[in-house]
N, C-alpha and C positions, 0 to 999 in steps of 0.2 A: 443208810439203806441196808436190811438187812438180803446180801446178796441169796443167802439159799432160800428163801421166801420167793424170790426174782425168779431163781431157776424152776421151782417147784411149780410156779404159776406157768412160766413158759412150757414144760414137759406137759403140761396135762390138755394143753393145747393140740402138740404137737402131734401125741403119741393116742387122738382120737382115733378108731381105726373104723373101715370100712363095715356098713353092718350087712345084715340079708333084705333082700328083696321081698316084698308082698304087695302084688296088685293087688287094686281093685278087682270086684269080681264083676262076671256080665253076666248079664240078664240076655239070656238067646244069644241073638250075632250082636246087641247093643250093647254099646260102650256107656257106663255108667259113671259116676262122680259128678265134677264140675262142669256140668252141661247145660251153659247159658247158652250156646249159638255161637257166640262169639268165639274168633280167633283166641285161642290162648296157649300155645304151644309155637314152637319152633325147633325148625331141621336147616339145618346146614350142610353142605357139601363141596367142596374143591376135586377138582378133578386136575392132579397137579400138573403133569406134564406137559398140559397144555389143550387146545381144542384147534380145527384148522378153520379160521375166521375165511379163508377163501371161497368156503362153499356155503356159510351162511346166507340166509334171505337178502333177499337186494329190495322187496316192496316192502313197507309198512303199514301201517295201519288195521283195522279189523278183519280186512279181506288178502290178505298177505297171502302170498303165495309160498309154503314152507320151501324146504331144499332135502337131499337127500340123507345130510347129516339126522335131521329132526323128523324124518320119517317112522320113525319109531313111536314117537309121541303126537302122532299124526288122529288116533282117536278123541285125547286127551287135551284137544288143540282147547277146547273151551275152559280148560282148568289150569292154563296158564299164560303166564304173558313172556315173550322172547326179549328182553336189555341185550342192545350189541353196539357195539362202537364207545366203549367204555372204558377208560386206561387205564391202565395198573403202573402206578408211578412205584417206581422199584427195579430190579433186576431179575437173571434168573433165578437164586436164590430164596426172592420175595415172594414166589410161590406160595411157602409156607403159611405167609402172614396173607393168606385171601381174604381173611373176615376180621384184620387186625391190621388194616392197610394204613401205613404210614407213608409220607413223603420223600425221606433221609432215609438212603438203602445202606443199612451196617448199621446205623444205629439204633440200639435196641431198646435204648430210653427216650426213643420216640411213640414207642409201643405202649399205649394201655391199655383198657380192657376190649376185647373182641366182641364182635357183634353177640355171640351166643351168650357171654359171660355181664353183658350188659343187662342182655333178656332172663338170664337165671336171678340178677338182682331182683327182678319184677315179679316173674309168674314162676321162679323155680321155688319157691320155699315150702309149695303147697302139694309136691310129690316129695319122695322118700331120694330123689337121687337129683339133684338140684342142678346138673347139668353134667351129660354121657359124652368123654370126648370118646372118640374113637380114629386108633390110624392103623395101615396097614402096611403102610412103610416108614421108617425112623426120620424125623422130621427135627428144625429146629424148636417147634410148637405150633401148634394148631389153631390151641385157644390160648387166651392171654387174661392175666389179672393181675392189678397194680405192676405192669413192668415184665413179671413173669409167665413161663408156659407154665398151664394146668397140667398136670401131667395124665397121658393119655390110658386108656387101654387098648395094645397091641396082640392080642390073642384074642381068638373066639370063643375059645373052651371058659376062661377066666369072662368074658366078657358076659357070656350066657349064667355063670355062677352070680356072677355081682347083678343080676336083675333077677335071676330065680332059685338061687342058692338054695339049699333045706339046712335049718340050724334051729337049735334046740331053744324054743322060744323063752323056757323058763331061764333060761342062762344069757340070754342075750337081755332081759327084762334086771336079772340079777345086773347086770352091767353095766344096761343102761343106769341106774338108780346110784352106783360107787361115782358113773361119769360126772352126775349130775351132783353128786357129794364134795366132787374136787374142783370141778367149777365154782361151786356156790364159796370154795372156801378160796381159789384163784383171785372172786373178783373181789373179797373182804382183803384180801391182801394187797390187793395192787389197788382197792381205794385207800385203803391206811398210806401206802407207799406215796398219794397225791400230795399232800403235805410236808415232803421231807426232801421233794428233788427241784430242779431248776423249772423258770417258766419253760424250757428247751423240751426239757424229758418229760414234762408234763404234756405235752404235743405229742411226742411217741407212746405216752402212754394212752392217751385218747384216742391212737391207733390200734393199741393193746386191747380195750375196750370195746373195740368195736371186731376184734376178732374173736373176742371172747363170746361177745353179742351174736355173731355167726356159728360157734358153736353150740351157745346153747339155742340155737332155732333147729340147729340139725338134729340136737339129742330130741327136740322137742317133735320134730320130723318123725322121727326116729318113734318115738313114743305112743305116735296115735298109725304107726303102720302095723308096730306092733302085736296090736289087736286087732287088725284085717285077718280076712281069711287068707288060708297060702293059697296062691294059684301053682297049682299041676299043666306046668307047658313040657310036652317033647322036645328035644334038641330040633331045629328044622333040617328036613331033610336036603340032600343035595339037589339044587338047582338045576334043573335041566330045561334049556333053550330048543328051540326047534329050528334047525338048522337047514331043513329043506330048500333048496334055492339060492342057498347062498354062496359067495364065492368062498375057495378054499380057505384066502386066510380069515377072515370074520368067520368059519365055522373053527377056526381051529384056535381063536380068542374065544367062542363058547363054550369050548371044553376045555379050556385052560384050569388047574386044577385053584391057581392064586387069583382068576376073575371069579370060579364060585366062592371059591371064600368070600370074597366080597360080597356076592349076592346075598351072602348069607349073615354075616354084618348087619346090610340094611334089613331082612329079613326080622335080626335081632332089636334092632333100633326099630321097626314098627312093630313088632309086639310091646315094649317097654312104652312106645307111646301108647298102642290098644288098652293096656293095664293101667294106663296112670302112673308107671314107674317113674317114670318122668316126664318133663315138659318141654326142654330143649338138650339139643343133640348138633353135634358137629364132627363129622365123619370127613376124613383125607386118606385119598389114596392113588398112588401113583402108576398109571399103566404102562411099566416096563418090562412084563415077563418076557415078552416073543418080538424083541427088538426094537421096540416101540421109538426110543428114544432117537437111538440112530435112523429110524426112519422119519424121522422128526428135520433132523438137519437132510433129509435126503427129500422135501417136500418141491424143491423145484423139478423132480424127475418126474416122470408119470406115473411109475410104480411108486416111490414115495406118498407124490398126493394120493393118490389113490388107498395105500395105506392106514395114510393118515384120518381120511373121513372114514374107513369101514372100522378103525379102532373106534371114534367118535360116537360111532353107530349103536356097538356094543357097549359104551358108556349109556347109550338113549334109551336099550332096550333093559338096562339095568334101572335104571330111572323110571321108565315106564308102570315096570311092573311095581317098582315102590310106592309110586302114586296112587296108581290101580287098587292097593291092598288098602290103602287112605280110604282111596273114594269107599270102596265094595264094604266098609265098617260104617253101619247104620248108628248117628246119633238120636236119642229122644226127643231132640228138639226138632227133629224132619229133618237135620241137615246130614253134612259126613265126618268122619273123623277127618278128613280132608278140608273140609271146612274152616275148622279150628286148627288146621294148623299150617303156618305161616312156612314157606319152603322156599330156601333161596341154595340153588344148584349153582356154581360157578366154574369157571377155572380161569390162572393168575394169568396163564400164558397163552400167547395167539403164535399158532404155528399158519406159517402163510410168505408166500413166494417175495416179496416184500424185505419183510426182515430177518426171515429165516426163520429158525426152530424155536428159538426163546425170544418170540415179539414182546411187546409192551401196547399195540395198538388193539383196537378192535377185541376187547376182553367182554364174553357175554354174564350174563344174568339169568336164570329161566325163575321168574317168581311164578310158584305153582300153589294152589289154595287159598288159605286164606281170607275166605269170602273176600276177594279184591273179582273186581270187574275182571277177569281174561279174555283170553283168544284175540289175542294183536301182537305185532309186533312193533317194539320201539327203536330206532335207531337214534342215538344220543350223537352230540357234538363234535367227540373223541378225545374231547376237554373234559368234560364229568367223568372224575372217576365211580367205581361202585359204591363207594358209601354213602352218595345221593341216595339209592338207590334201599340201602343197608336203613340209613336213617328212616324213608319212608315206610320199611319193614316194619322198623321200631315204636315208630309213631302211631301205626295199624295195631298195635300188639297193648295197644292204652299208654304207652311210657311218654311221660310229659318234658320231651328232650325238644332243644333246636338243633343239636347239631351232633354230628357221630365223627370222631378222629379225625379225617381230612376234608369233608363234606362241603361242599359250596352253597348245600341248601339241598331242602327235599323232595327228589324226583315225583313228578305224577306218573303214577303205575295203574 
């Protein structure tokens, strides 16, 4: 086996780099491209440090009587449905893994691909950015693929660049064309190389193959974005909430300067879906600026709980308005951008008088869009974990799967 043959295929792999953004362009307020009707997009979301499962809904069904937590999303009651009584088998650590839930807490070769990273196999290959993680706090990973985190983007300056960059298209075209030169000559190498090694390495190389294969879809991604027109987006302005009426501290988490960042994250992550940039998205972020945590173990006091649901609040009314911008984007088919796109809000941990700050019981769900039937609530057995729930996502989204990493089968939503 000729070793620098070996290397040279491997580098040209490795050393793909990020390219520029170009949406799609609209027509008015409509969203244009792939606009069957159909769900074909996914968002994801963890809300890590937890949620207080205390003040959740206690009825079910159509006519449910929300709680103060979800008042927020109290317009929007018909565009989604409430999963609660949900376990998260894991610790408090497993937070991380919300959409990447495995059984065995520590070990990391229980982990394969995460929800989002399953959905970008299916409907990411047909935008330019084939799945946006985003965090805003340092995490173990987010997303996961074969084993490993995808690695995220943790800046919004960089984050806005990688969906609407300006780059010099004849140079990025000159580029694409060398990438597509050292590929073509990667995979005449490593097929001569099938012949010369063990049945063993002939398996890894069949791996090799099939990276290679993901490569050239991206350059080929990559090649018909190209020639779109650029889209001219502003950086979004800063988020301002209306704080009228409210208590001191839920007004003083809406002018927290690291909750609009956030706002403005999702802000960034619904434009990229408006444009077509991309199809699925999995954003994590953890509310601990203004004590959050310790008033997490502090949920049996009054001032604690109390707290803890007006933090929750301001996670609802961040939610809210991400929906909202869904709904209020008119698709040609008469339906929303909201429609098409599959939305599963989570968080790993249940803060609640019970077990304290980092529960494991009562972990909700808000599946929002999606043309899925809404407006009910479901309260599950506290035996199902979420990836009943994850798998039913998936199964809505076309993917012809039975079963998602720890799944017992799939939830009706």
């Amino acid at each position: 086996m000729n070793r620098r043959n070996m290397l040279k295929s491997a580098g040209c792999v490795l050393m793909l780099p990020a390219l520029e953004s170009f949406g799609r362009s609209l027509t008015g307020d409509y969203l244009t491209g792939d606009d069957t009707g159909k769900a074909n997009r996914l968002f994801c979301m963890n809300i890590g440090n937890g949620m207080c499962s205390d003040n959740f809904p206690t009825s079910t069904g159509s006519g449910y009587q929300s709680s103060s937590t979800f008042q927020p999303l109290e317009n929007l009651k018909d565009d989604f449905t409430l999963c609660t009584n949900l376990r998260n088998y894991g610790n408090h650590e497993s937070t991380m893994f919300a959409f990447a839930e495995y059984a065995e807490p520590g070990n990391f070769q229980m982990i394969k691909d995460s929800v989002d990273e399953v959905a970008a196999a299916h409907i990411g290959n047909e935008t330019r950015i084939r799945n946006l993680v985003v965090e805003q706090r340092s995490s173990y990973g987010i997303s996961w693929k074969n084993g490993l985190p995808v690695s995220p983007i943790a800046d919004v300056q960089i984050l806005f660049q990688n969906i609407f960059g300006k780059v010099d298209k004849t140079k990025q075209a000159e580029l694409l064309a060398l990438k597509k030169s050292m590929l073509d000559a990667s995979k005449d190498d490593a097929k001569r190389m099938m012949g010369n090694v063990s049945q063993e390495d002939r398996a890894k190389l069949d791996e090799y193959f099939s990276s290679l294969r993901e490569s050239e879809i991206s350059i080929q991604r990559s090649e018909r974005w190209l020639s779109q027109e650029h889209v001219e987006v502003p950086f979004p302005e800063n988020v301002k909430f209306k704080t009228d009426g409210l208590s001191e501290y839920l007004q003083k988490i809406l002018v927290c300067p690291h909750f609009n960042q956030r706002s403005t994250y999702l802000d960034l992550l619904y434009l990229a879906f408006k444009f077509d940039v991309t199809r699925v998205a999995n954003v994590y972020s953890e509310w601990n600026w203004l004590g959050h945590h310790t008033d997490s173990h502090a949920v049996n006091t009054e001032e604690g709980f109390i707290k803890n649901i007006e933090a929750d609040q301001a996670y609802m009314m961040q939610t809210a308005r991400f929906l909202d911008k869904l709904k209020s984007t008119k698709t040609k088919s008469g339906g929303t951008l909201l429609d098409q796109t599959v939305c599963l809000i989570t968080s790993s941990l249940s803060i609640n008088k019970e077990e304290g700050a980092h529960g494991m019981k009562n972990n909700p769900v808000i599946v929002a869009g999606g043309g899925f039937e809404h407006g009910k609530h479901i309260k599950f057995n506290g035996a199902d974990n979420r990836n009943n729930v994850y798998l039913a996502a998936l199964q809505h989204l076309g993917l012809e799967i039975e079963s998602f990493a720890t799944s017992s089968g799939s939830a009706k939503i």
